[in-house]
C-alpha positions in Angstrom: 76.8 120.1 300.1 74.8 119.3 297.1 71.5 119.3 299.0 70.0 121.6 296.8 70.9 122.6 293.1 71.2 126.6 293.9 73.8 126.2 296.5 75.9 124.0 294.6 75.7 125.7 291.1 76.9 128.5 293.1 79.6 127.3 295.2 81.0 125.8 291.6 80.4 128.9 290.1 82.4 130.3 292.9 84.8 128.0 292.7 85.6 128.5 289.2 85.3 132.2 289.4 88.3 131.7 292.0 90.0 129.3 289.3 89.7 132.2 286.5 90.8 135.2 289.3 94.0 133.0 290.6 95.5 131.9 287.0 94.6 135.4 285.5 96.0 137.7 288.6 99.1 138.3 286.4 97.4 140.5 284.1 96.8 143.1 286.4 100.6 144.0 286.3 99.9 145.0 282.4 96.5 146.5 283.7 98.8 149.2 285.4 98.8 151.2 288.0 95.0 153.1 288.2 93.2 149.5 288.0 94.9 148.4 290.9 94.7 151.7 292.8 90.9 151.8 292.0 90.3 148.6 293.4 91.7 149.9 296.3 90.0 153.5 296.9 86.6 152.8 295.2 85.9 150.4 298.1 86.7 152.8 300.9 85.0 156.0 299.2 81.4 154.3 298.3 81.7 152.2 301.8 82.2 155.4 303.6 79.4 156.7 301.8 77.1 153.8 302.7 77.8 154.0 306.7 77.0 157.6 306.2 74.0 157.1 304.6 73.1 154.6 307.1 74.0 156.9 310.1 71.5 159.6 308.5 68.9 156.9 307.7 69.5 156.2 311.9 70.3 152.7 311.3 72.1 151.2 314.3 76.3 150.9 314.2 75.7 147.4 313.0 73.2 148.4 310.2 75.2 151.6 309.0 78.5 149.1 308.9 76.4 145.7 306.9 75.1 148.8 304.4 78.8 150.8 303.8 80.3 147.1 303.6 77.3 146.3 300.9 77.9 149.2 299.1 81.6 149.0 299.3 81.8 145.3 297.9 82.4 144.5 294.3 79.9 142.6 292.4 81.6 138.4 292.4 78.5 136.9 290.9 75.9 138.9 288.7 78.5 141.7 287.1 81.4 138.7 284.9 78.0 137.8 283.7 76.6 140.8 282.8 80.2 142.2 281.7 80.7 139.2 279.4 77.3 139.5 277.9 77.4 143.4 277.2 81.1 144.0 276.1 81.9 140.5 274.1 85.1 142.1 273.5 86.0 143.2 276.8 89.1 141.6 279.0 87.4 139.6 281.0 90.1 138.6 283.2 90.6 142.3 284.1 87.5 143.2 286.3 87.5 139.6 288.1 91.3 139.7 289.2 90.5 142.9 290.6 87.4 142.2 292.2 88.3 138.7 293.8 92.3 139.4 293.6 92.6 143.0 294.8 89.4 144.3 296.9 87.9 141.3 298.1 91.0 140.8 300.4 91.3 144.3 301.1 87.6 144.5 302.6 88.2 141.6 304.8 91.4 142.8 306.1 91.4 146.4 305.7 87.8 147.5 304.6 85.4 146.1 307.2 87.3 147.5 310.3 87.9 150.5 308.7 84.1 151.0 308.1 83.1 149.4 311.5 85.5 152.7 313.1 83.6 155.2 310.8 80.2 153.9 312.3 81.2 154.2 315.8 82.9 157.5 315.6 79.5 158.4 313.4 77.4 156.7 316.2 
């Protein structure tokens, strides 16, 4: 597990991001209605936008579904960093509740057949 430091560091990091997501999913009910709704369109429209791009780029129906599932993923690692560091004062609960809460799920249930369909059709 430990074998070296990088993996590790991030499966704690991982692991405490999934800490912060799971006791802080409560506060999307006082988020309201458009945080949760965005959570779920954004995904589908920028996804949909990547296996398009990838069918024009003539990736294969594997490569046009990796790149609209790339692009249709929210950012789990680099952006609670970069969020915390930039706007001090923002909620910081907010955008990782949503990302790990609300459209991580959704991709893996919903998002990646979704976009796997679009490539064939596309194909």
């Amino acid at each position: 597990f430990f074998k070296d430091v990088q993996p590790g560091m991030l499966a704690l990091f991982l692991l405490h991001l999934g800490y912060i997501a799971g006791s802080r999913i409560g506060t999307l009910r006082h988020a309201g209605f458009g945080l949760v709704a965005f959570a779920l369109a954004f995904p589908v429209v920028v996804g949909s936008l990547g296996v398009l791009a990838g069918h024009v780029a003539g990736l294969s129906i594997g490569g046009a579904t990796v790149l609209g599932v790339l692009c249709a993923s929210a950012s789990y690692i680099a952006a609670p960093a970069a969020v915390s560091v930039g706007l001090p004062e923002a909620n910081q609960s907010l955008p990782v509740a949503a990302s790990l809460g609300i459209t991580f799920p959704f991709n893996l249930i919903v998002g990646i057949p979704l976009l796997y369909a679009l490539a064939q059709t596309l194909g």
